[in-house]
N, C-alpha and C positions, 0 to 999 in steps of 0.2 A: 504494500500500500504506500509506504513511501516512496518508493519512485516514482509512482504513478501522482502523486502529489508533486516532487521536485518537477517531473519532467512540464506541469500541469501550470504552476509559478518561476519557474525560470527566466522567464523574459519578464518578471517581476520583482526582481532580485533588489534591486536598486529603490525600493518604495516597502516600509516598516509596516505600513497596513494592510500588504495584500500580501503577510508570512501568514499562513494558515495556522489554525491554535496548536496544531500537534508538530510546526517547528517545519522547516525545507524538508531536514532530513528524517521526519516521524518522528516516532514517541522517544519519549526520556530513556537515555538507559536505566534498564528495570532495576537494578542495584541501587543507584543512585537513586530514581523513583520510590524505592520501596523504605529505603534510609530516610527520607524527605517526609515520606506521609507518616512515618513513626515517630518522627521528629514532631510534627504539627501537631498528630496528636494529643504528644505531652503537653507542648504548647496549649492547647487549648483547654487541658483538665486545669492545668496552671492558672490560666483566665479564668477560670471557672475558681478555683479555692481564695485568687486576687479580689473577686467579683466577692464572696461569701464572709472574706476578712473585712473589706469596705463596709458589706450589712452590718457586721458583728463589730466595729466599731473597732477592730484592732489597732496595736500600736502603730505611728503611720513610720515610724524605722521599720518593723518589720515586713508592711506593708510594700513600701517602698522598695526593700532588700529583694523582696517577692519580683516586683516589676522587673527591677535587672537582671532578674536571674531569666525572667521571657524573652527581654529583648535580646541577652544572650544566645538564646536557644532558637530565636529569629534568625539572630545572625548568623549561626552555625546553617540555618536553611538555607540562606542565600547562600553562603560557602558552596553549599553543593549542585544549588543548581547554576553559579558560578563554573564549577567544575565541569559540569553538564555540558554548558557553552561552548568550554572552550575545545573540551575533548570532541563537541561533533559539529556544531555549529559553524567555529571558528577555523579549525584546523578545514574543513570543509573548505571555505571562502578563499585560505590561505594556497591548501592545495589545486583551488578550481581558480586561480590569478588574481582574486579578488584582495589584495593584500590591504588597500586603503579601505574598505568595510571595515575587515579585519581589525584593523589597528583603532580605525573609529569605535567599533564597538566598546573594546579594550579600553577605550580612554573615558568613553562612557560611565563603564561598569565603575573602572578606579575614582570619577570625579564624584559619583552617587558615593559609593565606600568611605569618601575621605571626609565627607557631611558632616 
């Protein structure tokens, strides 16, 4: 299926809105995929006992301590779907001539990272 999608967007390449949701080259690698959605989900029981301390009036240090420890675990998501990128998306662009994509992306990703 993904070929049939790349061959499909190729002459698309150049325009961010017409990458189809599941990416030029198909779905996420499933490792990486499967480490991601395990990930989110702690994240979200996390929101959830964040949400539950706020009701309960908890101490707001603790509180607080709670939130870093999500945005942490956010971070670590991008980390991988960072990974994700560059292992097929990027390497992809770089291998098929596209090297100024390539690098724009990259410069992207680090300028959002450096926030």
């Amino acid at each position: 299926m993904g070929c049939i999608r790349l061959i499909t967007y190729r002459s698309n390449l150049n325009r961010l809105d017409s990458i189809p949701p599941g990416g030029i080259l198909g779905d996420m690698k499933k490792e990486i995929k499967e480490n991601a959605k395990h990930r989110l989900a702690i994240v979200a029981g996390q929101v959830g006992g964040i949400e539950e301390m706020v009701r309960q009036e908890k101490y707001c240090v603790d509180v607080i301590t709670q939130i870093e420890a999500v945005r942490e675990a956010l971070s670590s998501v991008g980390d991988l779907l960072l990974q994700n990128h560059l292992e097929t998306h990027v390497m992809y662009q770089i291998q098929h001539g596209d090297e100024k994509k390539a690098v724009s992306e990259i410069l992207k990703i680090y300028k959002l990272k450096s926030k």
